[in-house]
N, C-alpha and C positions, 0 to 999 in steps of 0.2 A: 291594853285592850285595843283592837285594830279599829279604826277608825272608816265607817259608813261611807261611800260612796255619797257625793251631793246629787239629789232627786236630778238637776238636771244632768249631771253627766250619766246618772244611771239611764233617763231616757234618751238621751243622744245613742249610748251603747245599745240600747234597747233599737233603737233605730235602724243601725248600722245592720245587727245581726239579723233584723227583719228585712233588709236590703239584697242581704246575701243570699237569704233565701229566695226572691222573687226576682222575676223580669224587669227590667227596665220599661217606660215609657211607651218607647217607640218598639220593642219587641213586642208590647202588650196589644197597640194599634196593629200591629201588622197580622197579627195570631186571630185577631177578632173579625180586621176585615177582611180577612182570608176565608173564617166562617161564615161571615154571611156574605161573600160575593160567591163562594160553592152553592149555598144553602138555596141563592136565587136563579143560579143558572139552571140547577136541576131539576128546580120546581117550573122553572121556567121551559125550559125543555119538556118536561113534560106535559104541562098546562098544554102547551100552543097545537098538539094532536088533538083535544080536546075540544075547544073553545074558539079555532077557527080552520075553516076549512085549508087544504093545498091551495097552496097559488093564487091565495085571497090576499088585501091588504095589510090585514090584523096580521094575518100567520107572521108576515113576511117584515113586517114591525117587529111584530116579538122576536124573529130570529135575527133583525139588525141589532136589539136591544142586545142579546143574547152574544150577538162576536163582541160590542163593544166591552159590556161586562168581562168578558172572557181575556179584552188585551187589558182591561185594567187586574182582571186575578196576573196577568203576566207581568205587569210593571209592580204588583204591590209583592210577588215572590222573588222576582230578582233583588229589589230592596230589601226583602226581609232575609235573604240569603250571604247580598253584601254585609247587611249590620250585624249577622249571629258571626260570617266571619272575621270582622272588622271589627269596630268599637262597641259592639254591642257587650252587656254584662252577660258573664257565664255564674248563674246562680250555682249555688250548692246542689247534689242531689237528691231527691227527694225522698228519696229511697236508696234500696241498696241489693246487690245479690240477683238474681233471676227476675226477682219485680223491676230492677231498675232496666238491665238487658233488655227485658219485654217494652218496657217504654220507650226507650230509644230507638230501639229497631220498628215500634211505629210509627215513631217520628220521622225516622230515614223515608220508610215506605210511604207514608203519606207525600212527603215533600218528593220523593221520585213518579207516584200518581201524576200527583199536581205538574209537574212537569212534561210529562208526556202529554199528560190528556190537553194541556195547550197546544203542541206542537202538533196531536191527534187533529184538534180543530184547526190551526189554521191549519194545515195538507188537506181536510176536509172542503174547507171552504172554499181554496183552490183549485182543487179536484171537480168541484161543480160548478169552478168559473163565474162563482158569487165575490162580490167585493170585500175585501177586509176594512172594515172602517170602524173610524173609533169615532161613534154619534157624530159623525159626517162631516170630522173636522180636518179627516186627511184620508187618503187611502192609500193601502200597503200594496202595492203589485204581484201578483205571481210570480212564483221565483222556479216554479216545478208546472211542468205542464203530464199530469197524472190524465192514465184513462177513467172509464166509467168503472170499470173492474176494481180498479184499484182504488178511488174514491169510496165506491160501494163498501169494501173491506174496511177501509180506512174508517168512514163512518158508522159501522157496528163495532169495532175496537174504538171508536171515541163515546157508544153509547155504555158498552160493558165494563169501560175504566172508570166512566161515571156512575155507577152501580157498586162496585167495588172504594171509589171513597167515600160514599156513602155509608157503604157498611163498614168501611175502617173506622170515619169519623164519629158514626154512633157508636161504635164500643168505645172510642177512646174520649167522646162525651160520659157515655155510662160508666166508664172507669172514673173521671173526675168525681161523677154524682157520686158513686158509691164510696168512694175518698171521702168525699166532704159529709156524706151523710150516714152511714155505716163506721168507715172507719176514724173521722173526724181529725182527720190531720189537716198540715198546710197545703198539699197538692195542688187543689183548686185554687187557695189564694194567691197561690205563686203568681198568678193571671190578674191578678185586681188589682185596681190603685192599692197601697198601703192603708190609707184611712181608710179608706170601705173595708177592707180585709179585716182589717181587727174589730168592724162591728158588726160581721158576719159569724 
């Protein structure tokens, strides 16, 4: 008669194979604060038409807060870029077949968004001969001296890349929800500490 596995090594195995499935740590920090430094720029960007006039103090506050946000999304994607190619963990996938393809290739797209749309704003910023600064602990010089033409451009191609992850990130939020809540798989937990995961 084969003998039972001891409860702990069944939970360590239990562990392990929960590991495989999920992100690491620092891929989990980078994924989150990725969503809400987009989530505040955008709202932020829009707010500041609203609630303070051109060429007021507030506006011009908000859009200092708004570059420095913008070079911390740039510092926390080139991180998150180096650890997925680097020592980051490559979980299992989550799926399989056309769902999985579909996943990945929003992944790709999101992360070449996210890319542009920095490189969008600072040529922007540039372009209007506004300072790049990160909460006014240094300042980045121009490196491109752009017309008003081409700022102008530049700045409705960084307002419609903004619109567009937008609407990537809501479907690939609403993908997760309907994962977790419809189809009730791991998807979502992939993203969560481990303990919280298995009390969700």
């Amino acid at each position: 008669m084969p003998h039972s596995a001891p409860p702990a090594a069944e939970a360590a195995q239990t562990l392990a194979d929960d590991e495989r499935r999920h992100y690491d740590a620092p891929e989990m920090a980078f994924h989150w604060a990725t969503a809400a430094l987009v989530l505040a720029l955008f709202l932020l960007a829009e707010a500041w038409g609203f609630v303070a006039a051109k060429g007021s103090p507030a506006r011009h506050a908000m859009q200092s807060l708004h570059v420095s946000l913008g070079l911390l999304l740039a510092t926390v994607l080139v991180l998150r870029i180096l650890w997925r190619i680097g020592p980051g963990r490559r979980p299992l996938p989550a799926s399989s077949g056309l769902i999985e393809m579909a996943a990945i290739a929003v992944h790709y797209l999101l992360y070449g968004l996210l890319v542009c749309q920095v490189v969008l704003g600072v040529l922007w910023r540039w372009g209007n001969h506004d300072p790049l600064s990160l909460f006014g602990w240094f300042t980045v010089p121009a490196l491109l001296d752009l017309t008003k033409p081409q700022a102008h451009f530049i700045g409705q191609l960084h307002n419609w890349v903004a619109w567009l992850i937008i609407g990537l990130a809501g479907l690939h939020a609403g993908a997760a929800l309907g994962h977790h809540f419809v189809l009730r798989d791991d998807v979502l937990r992939r993203m969560l500490p481990l303990r919280r995961a298995r009390r969700i």
